[in-house]
DRENDO-1510 file (C-alpha; in Angstrom, 1 decimal, always signed):
<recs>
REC; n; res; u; v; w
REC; 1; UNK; +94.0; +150.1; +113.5 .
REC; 2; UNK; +96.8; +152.5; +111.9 .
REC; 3; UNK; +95.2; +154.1; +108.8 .
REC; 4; UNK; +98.1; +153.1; +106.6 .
REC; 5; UNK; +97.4; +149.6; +107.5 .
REC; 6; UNK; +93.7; +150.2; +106.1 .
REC; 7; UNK; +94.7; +148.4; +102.5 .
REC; 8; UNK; +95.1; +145.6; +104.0 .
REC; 9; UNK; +91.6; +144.9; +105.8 .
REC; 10; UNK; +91.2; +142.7; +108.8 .
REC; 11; UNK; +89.9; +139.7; +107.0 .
REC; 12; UNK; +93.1; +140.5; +105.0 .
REC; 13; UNK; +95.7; +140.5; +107.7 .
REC; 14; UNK; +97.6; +137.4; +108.4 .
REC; 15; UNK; +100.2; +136.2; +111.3 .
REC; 16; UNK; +103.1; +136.3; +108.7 .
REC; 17; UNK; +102.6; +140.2; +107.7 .
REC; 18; UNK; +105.3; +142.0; +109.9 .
REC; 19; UNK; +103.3; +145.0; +111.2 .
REC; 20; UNK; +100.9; +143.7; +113.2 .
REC; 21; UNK; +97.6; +146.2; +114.6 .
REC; 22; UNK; +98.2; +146.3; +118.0 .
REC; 23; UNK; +94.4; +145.1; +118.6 .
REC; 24; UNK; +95.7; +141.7; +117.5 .
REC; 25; UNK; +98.6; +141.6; +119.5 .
REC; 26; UNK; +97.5; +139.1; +122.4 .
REC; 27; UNK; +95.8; +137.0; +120.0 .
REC; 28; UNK; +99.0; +137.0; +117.6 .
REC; 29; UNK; +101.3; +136.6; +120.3 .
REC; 30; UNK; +99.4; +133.4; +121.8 .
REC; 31; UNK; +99.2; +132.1; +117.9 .
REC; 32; UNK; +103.0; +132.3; +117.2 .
REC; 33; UNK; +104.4; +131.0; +120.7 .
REC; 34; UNK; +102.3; +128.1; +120.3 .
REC; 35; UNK; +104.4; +127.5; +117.8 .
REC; 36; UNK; +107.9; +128.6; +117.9 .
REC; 37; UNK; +109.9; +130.1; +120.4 .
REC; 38; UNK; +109.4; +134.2; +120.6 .
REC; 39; UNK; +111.8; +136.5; +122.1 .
REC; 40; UNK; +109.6; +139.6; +122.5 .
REC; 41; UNK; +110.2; +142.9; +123.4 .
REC; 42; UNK; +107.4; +145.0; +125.3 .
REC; 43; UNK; +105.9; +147.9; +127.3 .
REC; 44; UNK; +104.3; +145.6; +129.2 .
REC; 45; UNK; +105.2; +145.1; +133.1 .
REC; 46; UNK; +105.7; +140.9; +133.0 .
REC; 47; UNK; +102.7; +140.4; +135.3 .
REC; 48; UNK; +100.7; +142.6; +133.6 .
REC; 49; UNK; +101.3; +140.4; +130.0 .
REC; 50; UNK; +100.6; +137.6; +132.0 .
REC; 51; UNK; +97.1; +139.2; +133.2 .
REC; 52; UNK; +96.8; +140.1; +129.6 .
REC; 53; UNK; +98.0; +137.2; +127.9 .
REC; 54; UNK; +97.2; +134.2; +130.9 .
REC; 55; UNK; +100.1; +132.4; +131.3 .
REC; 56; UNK; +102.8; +132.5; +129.3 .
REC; 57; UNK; +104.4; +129.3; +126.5 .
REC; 58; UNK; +107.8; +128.5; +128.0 .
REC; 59; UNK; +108.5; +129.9; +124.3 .
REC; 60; UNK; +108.2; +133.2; +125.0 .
REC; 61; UNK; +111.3; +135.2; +126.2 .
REC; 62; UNK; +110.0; +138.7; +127.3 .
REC; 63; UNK; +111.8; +141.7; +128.1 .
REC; 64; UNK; +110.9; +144.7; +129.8 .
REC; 65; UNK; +111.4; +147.6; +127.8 .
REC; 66; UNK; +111.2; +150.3; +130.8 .
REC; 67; UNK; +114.3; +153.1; +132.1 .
REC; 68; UNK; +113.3; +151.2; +135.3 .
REC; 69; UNK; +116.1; +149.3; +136.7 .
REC; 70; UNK; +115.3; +145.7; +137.0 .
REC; 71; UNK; +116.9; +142.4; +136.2 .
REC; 72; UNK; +113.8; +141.7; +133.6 .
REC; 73; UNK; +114.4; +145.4; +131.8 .
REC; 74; UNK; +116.7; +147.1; +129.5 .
REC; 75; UNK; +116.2; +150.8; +128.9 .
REC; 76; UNK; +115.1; +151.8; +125.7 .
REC; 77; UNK; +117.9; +153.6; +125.0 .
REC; 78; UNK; +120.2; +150.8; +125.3 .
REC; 79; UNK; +119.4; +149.3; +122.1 .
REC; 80; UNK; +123.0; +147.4; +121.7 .
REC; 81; UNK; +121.7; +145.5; +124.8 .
REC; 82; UNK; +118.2; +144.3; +123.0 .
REC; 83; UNK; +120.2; +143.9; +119.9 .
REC; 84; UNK; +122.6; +141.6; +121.8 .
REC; 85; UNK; +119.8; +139.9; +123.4 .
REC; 86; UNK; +117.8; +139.4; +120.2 .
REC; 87; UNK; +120.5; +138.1; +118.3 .
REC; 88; UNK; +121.4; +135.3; +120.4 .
REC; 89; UNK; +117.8; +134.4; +120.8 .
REC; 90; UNK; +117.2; +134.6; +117.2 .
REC; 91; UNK; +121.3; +132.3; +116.4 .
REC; 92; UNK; +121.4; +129.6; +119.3 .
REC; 93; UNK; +117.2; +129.0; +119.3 .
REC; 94; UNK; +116.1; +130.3; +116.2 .
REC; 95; UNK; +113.6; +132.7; +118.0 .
REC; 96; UNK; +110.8; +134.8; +116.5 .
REC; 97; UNK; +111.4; +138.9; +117.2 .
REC; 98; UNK; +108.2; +140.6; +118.2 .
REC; 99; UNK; +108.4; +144.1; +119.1 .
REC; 100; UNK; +105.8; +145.8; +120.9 .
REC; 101; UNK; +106.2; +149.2; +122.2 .
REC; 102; UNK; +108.5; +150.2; +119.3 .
REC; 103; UNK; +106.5; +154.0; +119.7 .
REC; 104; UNK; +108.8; +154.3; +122.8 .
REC; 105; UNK; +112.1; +153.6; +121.2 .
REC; 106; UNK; +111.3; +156.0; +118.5 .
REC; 107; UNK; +110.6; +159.0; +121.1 .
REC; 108; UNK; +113.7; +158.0; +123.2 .
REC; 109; UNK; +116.2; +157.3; +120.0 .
REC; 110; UNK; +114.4; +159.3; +117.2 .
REC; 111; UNK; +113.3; +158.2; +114.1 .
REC; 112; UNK; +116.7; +157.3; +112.3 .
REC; 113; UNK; +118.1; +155.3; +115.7 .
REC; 114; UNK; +115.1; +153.3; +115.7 .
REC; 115; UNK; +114.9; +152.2; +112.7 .
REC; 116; UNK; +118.9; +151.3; +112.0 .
REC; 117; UNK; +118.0; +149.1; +115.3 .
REC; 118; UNK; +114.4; +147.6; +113.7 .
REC; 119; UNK; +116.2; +147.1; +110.6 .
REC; 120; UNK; +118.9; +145.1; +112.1 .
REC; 121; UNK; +117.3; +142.6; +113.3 .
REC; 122; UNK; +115.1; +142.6; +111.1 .
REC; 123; UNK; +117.9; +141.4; +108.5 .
REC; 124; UNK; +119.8; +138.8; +111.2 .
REC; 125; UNK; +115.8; +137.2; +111.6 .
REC; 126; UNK; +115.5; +137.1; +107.9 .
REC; 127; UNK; +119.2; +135.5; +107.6 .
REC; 128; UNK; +118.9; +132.7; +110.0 .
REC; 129; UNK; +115.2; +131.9; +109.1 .
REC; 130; UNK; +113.3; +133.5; +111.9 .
REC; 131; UNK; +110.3; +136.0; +111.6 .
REC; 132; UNK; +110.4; +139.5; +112.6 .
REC; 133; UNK; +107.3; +141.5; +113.8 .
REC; 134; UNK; +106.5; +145.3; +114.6 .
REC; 135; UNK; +103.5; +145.7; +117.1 .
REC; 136; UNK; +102.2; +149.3; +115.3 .
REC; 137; UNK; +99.6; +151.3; +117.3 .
REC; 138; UNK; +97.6; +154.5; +116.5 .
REC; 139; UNK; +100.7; +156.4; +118.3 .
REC; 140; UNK; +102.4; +155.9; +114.8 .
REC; 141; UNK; +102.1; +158.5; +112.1 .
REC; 142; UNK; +102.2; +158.3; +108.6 .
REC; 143; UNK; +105.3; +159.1; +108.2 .
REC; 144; UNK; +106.6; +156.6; +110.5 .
REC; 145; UNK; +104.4; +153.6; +109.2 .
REC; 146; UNK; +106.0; +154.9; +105.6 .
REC; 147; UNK; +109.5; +154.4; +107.0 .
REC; 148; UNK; +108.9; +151.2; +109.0 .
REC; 149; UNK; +107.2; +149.9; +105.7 .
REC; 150; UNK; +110.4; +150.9; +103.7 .
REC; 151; UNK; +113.1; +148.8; +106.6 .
REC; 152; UNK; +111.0; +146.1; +106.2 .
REC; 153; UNK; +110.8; +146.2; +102.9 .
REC; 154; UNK; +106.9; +146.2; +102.2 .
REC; 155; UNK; +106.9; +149.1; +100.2 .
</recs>
C-alpha cells in the first residue's frame, strides 16, 4: 500500500474513496461492476484481466492502455481518445471511471498532462453523478499522491 495512503488504514478504506491501493483492485473492481456499469482503463492485456478478475460483468468496458496497436487499445499518449471514450461512457450510460495504470500516463505525458486529463474526468464523473477512481500503486511518489490528492480534491 502507498505510504501516503497509510492514514487511512485498511479496515479504514472503503469502495467510495477515489484512490484505491492497487492490492484491492480486483476485489474493488468485481464489487463496483456488480453494481454499475464501469468503463475502466488498464495496463492489463484483456485476457490477462479476465485470468485475473474471472470473467468479466457485461458492465465493465475495458480498454487497453498499451502503444500497441490494436482495436481494444489506445496509446497512452492519446489521452483526447480516452477522454472521448470516457466521456460518452460516463453521458449516455452513466459509467463509473476506474483508472488503473495511471503510473504509465504520468511517465509518457508528465506530471502536469496527466493530471489536467485525471482531473477532467474527474469533474464530467462528478457532474453527471458517476464515480471516479485512481488505481495508485507503490510506483507513485509522494509527490505524485500529493498532487493526485489535490485534483481530486482530498486534500
Amino acid at each position: 500500500m502507498v505510504l501516503s495512503l497509510r492514514r487511512r488504514s485498511p479496515e479504514e478504506w472503503s469502495e467510495d474513496y477515489p484512490l484505491v491501493p492497487y492490492d484491492r483492485f480486483a476485489p474493488f473492481l468485481r464489487s463496483k461492476a456488480a453494481k454499475k456499469p464501469i468503463f475502466l482503463v488498464t495496463r492489463f492485456h484483456p485476457p490477462y484481466l479476465e485470468k485475473l478478475l474471472g470473467p468479466l460483468s457485461s458492465n465493465v468496458i475495458s480498454v487497453w492502455l498499451s502503444n500497441v496497436s490494436s482495436p481494444i487499445s489506445v496509446g497512452p499518449r492519446e489521452l483526447y481518445r480516452l477522454e472521448s471514450m470516457a466521456l460518452d461512457n460516463i453521458r449516455k450510460r452513466g459509467t463509473d471511471v476506474v483508472l488503473e495504470g495511471v503510473e504509465y500516463l504520468f511517465l509518457e505525458n508528465g506530471d502536469v498532462g496527466a493530471l489536467r486529463f485525471i482531473g477532467k474526468l474527474h469533474d464530467e464523473a462528478v457532474i453527471h453523478g458517476s464515480g471516479f477512481y485512481v488505481v495508485v500503486s507503490d510506483a507513485f511518489s509522494e509527490r505524485q499522491i500529493a498532487m493526485l490528492k489535490g485534483t481530486l480534491g482530498l486534500l
